[in-house]
C-alpha positions as CSV (number, residue, x, y, z in Angstrom):
1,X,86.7,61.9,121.0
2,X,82.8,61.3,121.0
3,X,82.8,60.8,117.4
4,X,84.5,59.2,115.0
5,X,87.3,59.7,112.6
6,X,87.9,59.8,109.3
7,X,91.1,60.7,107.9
8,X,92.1,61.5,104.5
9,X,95.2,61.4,103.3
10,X,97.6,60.7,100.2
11,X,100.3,62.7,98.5
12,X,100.3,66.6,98.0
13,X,97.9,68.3,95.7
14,X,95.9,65.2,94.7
15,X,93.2,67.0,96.4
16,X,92.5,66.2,99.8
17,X,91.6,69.6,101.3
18,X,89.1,70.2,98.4
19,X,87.5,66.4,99.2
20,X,87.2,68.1,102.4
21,X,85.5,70.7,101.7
22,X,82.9,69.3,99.6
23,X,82.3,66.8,102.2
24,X,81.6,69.8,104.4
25,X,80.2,71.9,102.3
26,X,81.8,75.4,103.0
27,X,85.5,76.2,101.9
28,X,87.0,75.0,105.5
29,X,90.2,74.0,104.0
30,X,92.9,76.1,102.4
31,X,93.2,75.0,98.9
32,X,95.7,76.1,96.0
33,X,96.6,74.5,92.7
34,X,100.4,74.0,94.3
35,X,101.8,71.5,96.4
36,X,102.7,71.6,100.0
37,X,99.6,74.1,101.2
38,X,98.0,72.3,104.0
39,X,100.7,71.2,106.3
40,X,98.6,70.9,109.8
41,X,96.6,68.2,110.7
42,X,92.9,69.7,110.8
43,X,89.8,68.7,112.0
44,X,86.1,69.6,110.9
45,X,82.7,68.1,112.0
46,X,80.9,66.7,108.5
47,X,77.4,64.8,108.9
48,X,76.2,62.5,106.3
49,X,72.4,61.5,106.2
50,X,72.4,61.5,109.9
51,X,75.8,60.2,110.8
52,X,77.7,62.9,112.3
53,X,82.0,62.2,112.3
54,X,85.0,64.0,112.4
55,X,87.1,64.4,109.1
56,X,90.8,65.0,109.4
57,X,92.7,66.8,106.8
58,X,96.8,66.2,106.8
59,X,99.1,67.7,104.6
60,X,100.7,65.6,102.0
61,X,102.2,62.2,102.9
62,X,106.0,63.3,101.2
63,X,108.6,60.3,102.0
64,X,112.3,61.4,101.4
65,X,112.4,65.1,102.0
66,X,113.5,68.3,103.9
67,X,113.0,68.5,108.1
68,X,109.5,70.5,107.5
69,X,108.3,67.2,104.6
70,X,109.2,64.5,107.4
71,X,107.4,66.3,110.1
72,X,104.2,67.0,107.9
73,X,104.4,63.4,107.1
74,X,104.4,62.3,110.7
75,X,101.0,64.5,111.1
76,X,99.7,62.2,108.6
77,X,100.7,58.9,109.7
78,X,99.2,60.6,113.4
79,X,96.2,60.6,111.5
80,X,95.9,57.3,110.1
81,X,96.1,55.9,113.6
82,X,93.8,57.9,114.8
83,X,90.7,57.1,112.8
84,X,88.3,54.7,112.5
85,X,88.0,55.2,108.6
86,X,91.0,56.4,106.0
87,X,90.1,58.0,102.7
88,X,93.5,56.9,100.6
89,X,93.1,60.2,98.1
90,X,94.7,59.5,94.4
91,X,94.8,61.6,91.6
92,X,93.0,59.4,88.7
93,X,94.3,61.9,85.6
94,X,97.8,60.8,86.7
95,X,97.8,57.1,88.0
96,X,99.4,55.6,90.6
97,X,103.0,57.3,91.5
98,X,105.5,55.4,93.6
99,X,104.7,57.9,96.8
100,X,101.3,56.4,96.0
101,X,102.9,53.0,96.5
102,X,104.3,54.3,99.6
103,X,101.6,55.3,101.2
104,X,99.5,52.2,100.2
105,X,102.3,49.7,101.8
106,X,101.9,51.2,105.0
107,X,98.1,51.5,105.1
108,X,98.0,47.4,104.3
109,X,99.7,47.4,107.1
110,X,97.0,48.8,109.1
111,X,94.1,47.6,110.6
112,X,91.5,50.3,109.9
113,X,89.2,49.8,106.7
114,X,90.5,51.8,104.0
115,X,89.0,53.1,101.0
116,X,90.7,54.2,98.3
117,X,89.3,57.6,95.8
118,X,90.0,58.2,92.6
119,X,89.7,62.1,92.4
120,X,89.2,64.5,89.2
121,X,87.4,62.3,87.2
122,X,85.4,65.1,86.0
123,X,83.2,63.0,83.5
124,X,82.7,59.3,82.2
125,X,84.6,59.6,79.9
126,X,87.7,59.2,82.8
127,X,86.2,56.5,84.4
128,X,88.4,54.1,82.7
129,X,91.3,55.1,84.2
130,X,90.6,54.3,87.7
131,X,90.8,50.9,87.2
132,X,95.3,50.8,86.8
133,X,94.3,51.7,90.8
134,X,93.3,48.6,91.4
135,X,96.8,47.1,91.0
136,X,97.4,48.3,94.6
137,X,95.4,45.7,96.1
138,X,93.1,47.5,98.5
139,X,89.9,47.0,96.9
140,X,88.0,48.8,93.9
141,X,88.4,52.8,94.2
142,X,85.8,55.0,94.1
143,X,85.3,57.4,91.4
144,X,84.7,60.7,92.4
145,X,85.2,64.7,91.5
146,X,85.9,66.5,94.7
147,X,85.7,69.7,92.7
148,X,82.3,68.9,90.4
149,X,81.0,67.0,94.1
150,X,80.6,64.0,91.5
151,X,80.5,60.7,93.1
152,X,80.8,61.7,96.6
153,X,77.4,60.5,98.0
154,X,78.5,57.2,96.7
155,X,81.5,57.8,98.7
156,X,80.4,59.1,101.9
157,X,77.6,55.9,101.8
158,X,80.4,54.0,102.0
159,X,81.9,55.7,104.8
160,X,79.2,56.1,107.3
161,X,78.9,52.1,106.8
162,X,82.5,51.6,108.5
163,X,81.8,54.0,110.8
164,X,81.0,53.0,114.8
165,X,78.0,54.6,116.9
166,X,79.0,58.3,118.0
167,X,78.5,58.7,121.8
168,X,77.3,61.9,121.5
169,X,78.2,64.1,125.1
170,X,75.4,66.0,126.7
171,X,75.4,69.6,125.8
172,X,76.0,71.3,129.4
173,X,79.4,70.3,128.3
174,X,79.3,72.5,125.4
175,X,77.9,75.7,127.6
176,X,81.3,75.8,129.9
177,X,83.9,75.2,127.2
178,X,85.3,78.6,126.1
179,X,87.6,79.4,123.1
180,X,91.2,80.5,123.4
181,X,93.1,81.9,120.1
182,X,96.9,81.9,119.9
183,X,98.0,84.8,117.8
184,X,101.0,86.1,117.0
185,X,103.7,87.3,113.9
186,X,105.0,84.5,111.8
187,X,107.8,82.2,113.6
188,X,106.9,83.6,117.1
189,X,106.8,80.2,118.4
190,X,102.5,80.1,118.5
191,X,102.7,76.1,117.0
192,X,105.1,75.0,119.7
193,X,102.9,76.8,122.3
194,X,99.8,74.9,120.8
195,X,101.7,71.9,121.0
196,X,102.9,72.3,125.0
197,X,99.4,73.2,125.8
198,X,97.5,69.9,124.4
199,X,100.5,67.8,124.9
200,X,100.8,66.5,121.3
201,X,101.6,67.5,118.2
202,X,99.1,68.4,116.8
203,X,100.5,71.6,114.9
204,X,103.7,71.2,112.2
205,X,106.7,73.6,114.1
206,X,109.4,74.6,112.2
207,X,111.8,77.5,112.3
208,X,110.3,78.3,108.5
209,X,108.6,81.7,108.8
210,X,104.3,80.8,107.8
211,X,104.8,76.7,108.5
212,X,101.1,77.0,109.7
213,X,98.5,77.7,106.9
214,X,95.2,77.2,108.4
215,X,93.8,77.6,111.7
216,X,93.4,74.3,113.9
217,X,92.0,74.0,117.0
218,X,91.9,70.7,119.9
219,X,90.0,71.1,123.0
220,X,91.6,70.2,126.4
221,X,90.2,68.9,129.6
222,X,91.4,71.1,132.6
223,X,90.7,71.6,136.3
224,X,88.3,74.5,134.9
225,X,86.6,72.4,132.7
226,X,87.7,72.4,128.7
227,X,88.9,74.8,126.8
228,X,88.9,74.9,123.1
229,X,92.4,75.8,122.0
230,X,92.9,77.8,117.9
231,X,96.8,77.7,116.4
232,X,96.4,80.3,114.0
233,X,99.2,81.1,110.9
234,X,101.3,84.1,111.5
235,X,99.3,87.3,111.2
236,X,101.6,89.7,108.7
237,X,100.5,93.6,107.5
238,X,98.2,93.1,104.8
239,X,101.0,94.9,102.5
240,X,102.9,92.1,102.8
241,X,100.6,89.1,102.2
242,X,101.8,88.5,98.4
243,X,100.2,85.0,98.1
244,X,96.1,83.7,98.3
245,X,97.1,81.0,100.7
246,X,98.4,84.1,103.2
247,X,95.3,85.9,102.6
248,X,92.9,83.0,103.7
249,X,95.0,82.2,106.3
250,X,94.7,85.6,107.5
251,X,91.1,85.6,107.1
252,X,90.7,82.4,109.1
253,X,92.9,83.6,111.7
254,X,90.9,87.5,112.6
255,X,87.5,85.0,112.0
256,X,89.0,82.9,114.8
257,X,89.6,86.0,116.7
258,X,85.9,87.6,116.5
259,X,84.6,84.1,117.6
260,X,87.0,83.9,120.8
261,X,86.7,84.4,124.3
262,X,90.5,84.9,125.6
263,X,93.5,85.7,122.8
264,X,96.8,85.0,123.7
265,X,98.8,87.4,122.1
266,X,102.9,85.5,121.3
267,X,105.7,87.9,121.6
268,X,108.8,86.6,121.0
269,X,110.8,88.6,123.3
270,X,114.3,88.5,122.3
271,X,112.9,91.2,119.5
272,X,111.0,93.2,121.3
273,X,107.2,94.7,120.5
274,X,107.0,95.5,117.0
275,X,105.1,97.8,115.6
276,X,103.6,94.4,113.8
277,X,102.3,93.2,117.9
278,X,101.0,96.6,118.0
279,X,98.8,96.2,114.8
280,X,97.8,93.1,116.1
281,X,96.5,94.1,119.7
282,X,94.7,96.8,118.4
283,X,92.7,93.8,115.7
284,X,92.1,91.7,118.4
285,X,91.0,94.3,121.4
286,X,88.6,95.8,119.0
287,X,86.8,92.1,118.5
288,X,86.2,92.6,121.9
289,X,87.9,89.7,123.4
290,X,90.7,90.2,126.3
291,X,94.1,89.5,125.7
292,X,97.1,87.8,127.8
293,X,100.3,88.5,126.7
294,X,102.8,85.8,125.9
295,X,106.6,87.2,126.3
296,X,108.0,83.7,124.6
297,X,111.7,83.0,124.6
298,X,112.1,84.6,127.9
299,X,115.2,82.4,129.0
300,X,117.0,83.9,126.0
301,X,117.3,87.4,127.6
302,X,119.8,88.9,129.7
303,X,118.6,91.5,132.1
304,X,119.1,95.0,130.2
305,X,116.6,93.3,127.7
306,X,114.4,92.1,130.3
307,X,114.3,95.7,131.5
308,X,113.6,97.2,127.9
309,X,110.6,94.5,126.9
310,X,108.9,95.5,130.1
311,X,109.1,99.8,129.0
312,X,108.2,98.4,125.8
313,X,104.6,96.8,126.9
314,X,103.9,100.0,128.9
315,X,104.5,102.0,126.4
316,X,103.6,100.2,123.0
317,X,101.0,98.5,124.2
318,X,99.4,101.1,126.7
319,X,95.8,101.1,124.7
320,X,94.8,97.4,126.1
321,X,94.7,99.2,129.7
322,X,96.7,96.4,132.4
323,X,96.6,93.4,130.2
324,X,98.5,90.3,131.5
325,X,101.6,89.9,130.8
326,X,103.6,86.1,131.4
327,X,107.1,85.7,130.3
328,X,107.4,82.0,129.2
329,X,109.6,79.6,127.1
330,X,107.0,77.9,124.8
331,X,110.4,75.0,124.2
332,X,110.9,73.8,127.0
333,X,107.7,74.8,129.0
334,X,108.8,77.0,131.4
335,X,106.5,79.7,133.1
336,X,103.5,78.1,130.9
337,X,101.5,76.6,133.9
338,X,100.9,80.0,135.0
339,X,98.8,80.7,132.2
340,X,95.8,78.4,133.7
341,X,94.8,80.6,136.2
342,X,95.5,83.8,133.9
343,X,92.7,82.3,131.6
344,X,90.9,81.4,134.4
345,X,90.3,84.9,135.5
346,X,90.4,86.6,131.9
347,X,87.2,84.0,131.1
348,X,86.0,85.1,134.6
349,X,86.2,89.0,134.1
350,X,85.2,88.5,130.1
351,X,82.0,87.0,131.4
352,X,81.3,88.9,134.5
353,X,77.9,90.7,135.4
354,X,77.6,93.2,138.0
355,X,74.3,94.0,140.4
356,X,72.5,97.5,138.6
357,X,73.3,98.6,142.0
358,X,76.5,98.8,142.4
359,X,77.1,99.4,138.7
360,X,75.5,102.7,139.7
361,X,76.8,103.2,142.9
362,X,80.5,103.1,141.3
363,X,79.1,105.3,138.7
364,X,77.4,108.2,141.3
365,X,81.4,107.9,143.5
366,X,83.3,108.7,140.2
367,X,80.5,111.5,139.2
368,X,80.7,113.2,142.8
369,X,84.8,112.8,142.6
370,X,85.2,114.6,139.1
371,X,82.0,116.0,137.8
372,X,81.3,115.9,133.8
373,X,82.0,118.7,131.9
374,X,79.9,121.4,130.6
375,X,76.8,119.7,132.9
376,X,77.0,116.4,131.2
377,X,75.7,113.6,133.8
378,X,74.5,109.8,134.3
379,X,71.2,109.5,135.3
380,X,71.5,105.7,135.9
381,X,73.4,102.9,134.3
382,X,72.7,98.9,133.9
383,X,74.7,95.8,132.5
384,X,72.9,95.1,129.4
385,X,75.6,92.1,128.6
386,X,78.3,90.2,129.4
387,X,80.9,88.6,126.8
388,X,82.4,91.6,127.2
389,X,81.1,93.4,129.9
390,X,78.2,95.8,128.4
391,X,76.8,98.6,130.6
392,X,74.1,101.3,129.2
393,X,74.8,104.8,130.9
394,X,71.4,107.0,130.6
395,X,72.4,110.8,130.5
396,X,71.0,113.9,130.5
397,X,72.9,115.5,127.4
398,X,75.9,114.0,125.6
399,X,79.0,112.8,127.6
400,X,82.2,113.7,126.3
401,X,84.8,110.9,124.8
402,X,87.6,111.8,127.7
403,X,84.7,111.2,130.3
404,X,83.4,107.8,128.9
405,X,87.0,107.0,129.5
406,X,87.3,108.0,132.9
407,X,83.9,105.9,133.9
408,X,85.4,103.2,132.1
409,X,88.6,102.8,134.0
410,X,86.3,103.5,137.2
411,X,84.3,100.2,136.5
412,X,87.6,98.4,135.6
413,X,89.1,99.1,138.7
414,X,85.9,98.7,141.0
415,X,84.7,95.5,139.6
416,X,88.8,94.0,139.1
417,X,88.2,94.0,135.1
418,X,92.0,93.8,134.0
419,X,92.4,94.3,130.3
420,X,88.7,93.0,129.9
421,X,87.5,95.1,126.9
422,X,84.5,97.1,128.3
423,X,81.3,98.4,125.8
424,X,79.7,101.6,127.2
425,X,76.5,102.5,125.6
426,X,74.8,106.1,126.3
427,X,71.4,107.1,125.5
428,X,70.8,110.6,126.0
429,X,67.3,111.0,128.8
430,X,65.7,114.2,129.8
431,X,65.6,115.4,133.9
């Protein structure tokens, strides 16, 4: 990592992921006046008068409780090793619990500086009771309100003076890396996906339906140079989204969508396509991004099943035109190599740009081979943009809808387009 780290962690609800965002500046992080809502370990770029640094926000450090608590734990310990700064987040109004204590025993133990925040003290009048934090013996806490954004620029002083030079890396990098979104229904094994393909865990898996809340995203160095990978929570119908923390995660998840370049769509195939996976092809086709279709839990089915899943794509998911389709085992890791080259060649098509020449010579074949309707008829047509392919047809009177399809699937087969979503544009021009 070019940059460096700062992590910020603490027990739940003390009010790390609203530290965050303050630090940031926009609402990044999923807050809720409960317990238990960030359970990822997240990072965000934040820049301080010129010092530019990664903050990672972890769920809350919870010693002593269910399989889910442990492992959200473990992304925060991750964290603490991970960084060259820890922001040791207490809540002042309540003083120093024994999960503080905890928490504080291992960080002694550690040899990254530490500094230790006394959050919601809203006013002077609370200053006094940061000082019972000082009976932890990790220095004298700082006295902020992540809410009110009082105190912070004391804070973040502080912090950009531990911090090491960034090596910043030169931007060509930034111009090949493209942005792959994993999407799915809740449980449909997305995190454990996320997880094979950085080769850590980075994302909280559990076989609790909504375990992710908030997208997170790492970027891997491949063959094909590196690719940003998004986790995203489980995508549900918006009639069933009964809490705010669902909402914003869904939010986060169709914005991670609209900003992607490739979205791998997770099936889990010992239930079939639902109409759910329909729902959800149809959000992400029309961002305009292609899509590869994950059939996970693939070693589970017998071969009747095998046989209905695949009448099920062709006939469910028809709309996305010959999408990809890769029948993997997210666990154990099975079939998930072949998805390098499938990105490979969806980034390929997605940003593909085609001579005017032969965009019109495959234009004037399909015209002689079926003529328009009612006298309808291209005049000429040019690539006006790629990401996804763009073309603007110039016609003599309108072209009807069933037409524009057929030129469409006449440029996705000439030019080898797949399930590339394809823009046509027609401006009407006189003979």
């Amino acid at each position: 990592m070019s940059r460096p780290t700062v992590a910020i962690v603490g027990r739940p609800n003390v009010g790390k992921s609203t530290l965050v965002n303050r630090i940031i500046g926009r609402r990044e992080a999923i807050v809720e006046e409960r317990p238990g809502v960030t359970r990822d370990r997240k990072e965000v770029d934040a820049e301080w008068l010129g010092h530019e640094f990664r903050l990672l926000d972890t769920g809350g450090w919870m010693a002593g409780g269910d399989t889910l608590d442990d492992k959200v734990t473990a992304q925060s310990e991750r964290a603490m090793e991970d960084s060259d700064v820890i922001l040791l987040v207490l809540d002042a109004t309540i003083g120093v619990t024994p999960d503080d204590e905890q928490v504080a025993q291992q960080l002694r133990r550690s040899k990254t500086p530490v500094l230790v925040v006394a959050n919601k003290v809203d006013d002077a009048s609370h200053e006094a009771t940061i000082w019972e934090l000082l009976g932890l013996g990790m220095g004298n806490p700082f006295p902020v309100s992540a809410l009110h954004g009082l105190g912070t620029g004391d804070l973040l002083d502080a912090v950009v003076a531990l911090l090491p030079d960034a090596t910043d890396e030169p931007d060509e990098e930034d111009d090949r890396m493209y942005a792959v979104t994993i999407v799915g229904r809740p449980n449909v094994g997305k995190s454990t996906l996320f997880n094979r393909l950085i080769g850590e865990e980075r994302a909280v898996v559990h076989d609790r339906p909504g375990t992710t809340r908030d997208t997170i995203d790492t970027i891997v160095e491949t063959e094909s140079g590196p690719i940003k990978f998004i986790d995203t929570a489980g995508m549900r119908r918006k009639a069933r989204i009964d809490e705010d923390t669902e909402y914003y995660s869904l939010v986060r998840a169709l914005n991670a969508v609209d900003k992607s370049d490739v979205a791998l769509l997770v099936i889990d195939a010992t239930i079939g396509v639902t109409h759910q996976d329909q729902r959800l092809a149809e959000r992400v086709d029309g961002a305009g991004c292609p899509i590869v279709i994950l059939l996970n839990k693939w070693e589970l089915l017998d071969t009747d099943e095998r046989e209905k899943i695949a009448v099920d794509l062709e006939r469910k998911l028809s709309f996305l035109g010959e999408p990809l389709a890769l029948r993997i085992s997210a666990l154990t890791g099975k079939g998930v190599n072949r998805l390098w080259p499938a990105l490979q060649e969806a980034v390929g098509a997605y940003r593909t740009r085609i001579p005017t020449r032969e965009v019109n010579k495959v234009i004037r074949a399909a015209q002689a081979a079926q003529p328009a309707p009612h006298g309808a008829r291209v005049l000429y047509a040019t690539q006006g943009a790629t990401d996804p392919p763009t073309f603007t047809l110039f016609s003599n009177r309108e072209v009807p809808t069933t037409y524009m399809r057929y030129l469409e699937r006449s440029l996705r087969e000439a030019f080898s387009l797949g399930s590339t979503p394809i823009k046509l544009r027609v401006r009407k021009r006189s003979d």
